[in-house]
N, C-alpha and C positions, 0 to 999 in steps of 0.2 A: 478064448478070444485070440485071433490069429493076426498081428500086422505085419504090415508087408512094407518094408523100407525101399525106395526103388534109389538104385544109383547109376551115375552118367558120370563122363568127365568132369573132371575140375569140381565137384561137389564141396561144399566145406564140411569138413570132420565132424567139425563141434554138431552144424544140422542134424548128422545122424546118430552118432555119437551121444549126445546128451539125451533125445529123448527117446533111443537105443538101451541106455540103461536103467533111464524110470521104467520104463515098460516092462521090462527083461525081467525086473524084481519081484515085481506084480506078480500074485499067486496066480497060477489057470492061465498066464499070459504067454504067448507063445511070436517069436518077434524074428524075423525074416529078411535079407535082405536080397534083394530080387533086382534083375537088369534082363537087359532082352536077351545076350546069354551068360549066363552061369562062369564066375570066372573073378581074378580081381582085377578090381579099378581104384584107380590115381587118382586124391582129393586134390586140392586148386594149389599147394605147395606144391606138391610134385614130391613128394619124400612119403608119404603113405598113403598103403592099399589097404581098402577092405575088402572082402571077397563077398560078392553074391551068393546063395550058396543055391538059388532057383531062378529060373526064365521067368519073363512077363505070362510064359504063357500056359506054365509050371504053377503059377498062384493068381488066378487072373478072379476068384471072388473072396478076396481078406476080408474082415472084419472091417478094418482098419488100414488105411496109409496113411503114412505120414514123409509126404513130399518134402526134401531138402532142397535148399538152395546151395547158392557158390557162383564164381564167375563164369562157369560153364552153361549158365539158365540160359543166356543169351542164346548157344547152339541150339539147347536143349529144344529151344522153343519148336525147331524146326525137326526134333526128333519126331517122327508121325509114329514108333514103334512108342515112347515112350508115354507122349500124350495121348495116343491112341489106348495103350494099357490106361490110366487114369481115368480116362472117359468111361471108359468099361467097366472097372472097378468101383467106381462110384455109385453106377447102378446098383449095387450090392452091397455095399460098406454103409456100418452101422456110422459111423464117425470118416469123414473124409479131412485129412489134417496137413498144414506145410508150417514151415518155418522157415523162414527170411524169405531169398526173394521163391520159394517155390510156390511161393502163391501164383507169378507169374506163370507158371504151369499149371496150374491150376485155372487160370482164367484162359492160358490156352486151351484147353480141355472144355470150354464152355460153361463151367463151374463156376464163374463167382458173380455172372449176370444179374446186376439187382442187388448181390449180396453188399454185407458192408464186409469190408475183409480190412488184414494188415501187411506189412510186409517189411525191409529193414526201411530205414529212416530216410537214405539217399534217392528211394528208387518209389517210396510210400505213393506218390502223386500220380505216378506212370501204372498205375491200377484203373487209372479211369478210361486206361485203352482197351480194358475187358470188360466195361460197362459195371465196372464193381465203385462201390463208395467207400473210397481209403478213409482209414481210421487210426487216429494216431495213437495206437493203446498198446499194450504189452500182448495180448491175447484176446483175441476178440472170437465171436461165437454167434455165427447166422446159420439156425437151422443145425443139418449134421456137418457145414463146415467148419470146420477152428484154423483158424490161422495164426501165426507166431509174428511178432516182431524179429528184429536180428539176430542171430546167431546163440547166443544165452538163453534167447527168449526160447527155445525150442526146450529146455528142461521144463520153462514154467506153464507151455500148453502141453505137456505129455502128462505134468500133475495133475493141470485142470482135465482133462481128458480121464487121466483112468480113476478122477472121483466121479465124472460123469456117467463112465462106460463101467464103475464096482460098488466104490462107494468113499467116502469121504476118511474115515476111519485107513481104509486100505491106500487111500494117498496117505496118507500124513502117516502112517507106516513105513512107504516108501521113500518118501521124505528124511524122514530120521534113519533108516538104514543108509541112503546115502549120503548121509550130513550135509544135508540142501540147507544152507542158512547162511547164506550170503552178507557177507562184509565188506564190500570192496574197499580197497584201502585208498580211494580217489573217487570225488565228487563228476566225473567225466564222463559217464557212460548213455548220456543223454543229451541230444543235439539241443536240445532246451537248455541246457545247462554249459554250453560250452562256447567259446568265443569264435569266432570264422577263421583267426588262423588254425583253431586245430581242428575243426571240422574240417579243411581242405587238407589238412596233414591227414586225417583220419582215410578220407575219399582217396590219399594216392595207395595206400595201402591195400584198397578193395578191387581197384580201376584198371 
């Protein structure tokens, strides 16, 4: 099984990163990360690159993508090399996947029409501009798309994903090799759960 990570400016780490490494583990899994050309790019700090190490046009039918967000979605929208790779790509991918806001690329791309999809918390309602039915879930699953909540949530749809696309057994394998068992040591990590001064503390942080 061959995914294909695509990256753009200002990406956030953690999006490709987390379910970069569920996948990576996975036995037969083979995990890519791809831009329109080959080379590195600067996530949304600005202090680290990952390198693509293939073109949109180098890997243009994956198995699998799994679309990242970051503050850079907003340009991204207007990237036609990069929406245009997804559109394309989807034709052929067994599983088409984002995490936080790369859904919004994803409904760029004509993708989430009708679907129900997710995306992070701040931005959840502005899915209804791509004809999609925001859903306020950690991982949500219409058809071969999956979509992630915010930023974390990108380990918990690469889990749900490669029990869909191997088997359930080989998640929770991967799972435990990379001591996925989360503790957090604060009740906060849910706008459900948190009071509006720190949701607008949280929102200067992403804006």
């Amino acid at each position: 099984m061959h995914v294909a990570i695509p990256l753009y400016p200002q990406y956030t780490a953690l999006d490709v990163v987390g379910p970069y490494t569920v996948l990576a583990f996975a036995p037969g899994v083979t995990v890519t990360l791809v831009a329109a050309e080959p080379g590195p790019m600067v996530d949304d700090r600005g202090s680290l690159a990952l390198t693509a190490t293939a073109s949109f046009a180098e890997l243009s039918r994956p198995d699998v993508i799994v679309v990242p967000g970051g503050p850079g979605t907003r340009k991204a929208l207007a990237d036609a090399a990069l929406v245009g790779w997804i559109a394309l790509a989807h034709q052929y991918t067994r599983w088409t996947t984002s995490v936080c806001a790369g859904s919004f690329l994803l409904g760029a791309a004509g993708l989430l029409t009708g679907r129900r999809a997710t995306s992070h918390w701040a931005w959840l309602d502005q899915l209804t501009a791509f004809d999609a039915e925001p859903v306020r879930e950690r991982v949500v699953r219409d058809g071969k798309v999956i979509t992630a909540a915010g930023v974390s949530a990108g380990i918990d749809m690469a889990l749900t994903l490669l029990a869909e696309a191997t088997d359930v057994p080989t998640a929770h394998s991967v799972q435990l090799a990379i001591e996925y068992d989360p503790k957090p040591p604060f009740d906060a990590g849910s706008p459900a759960n948190a009071p509006a001064p720190l949701r607008q503390a949280a929102l200067a942080l992403i804006t």
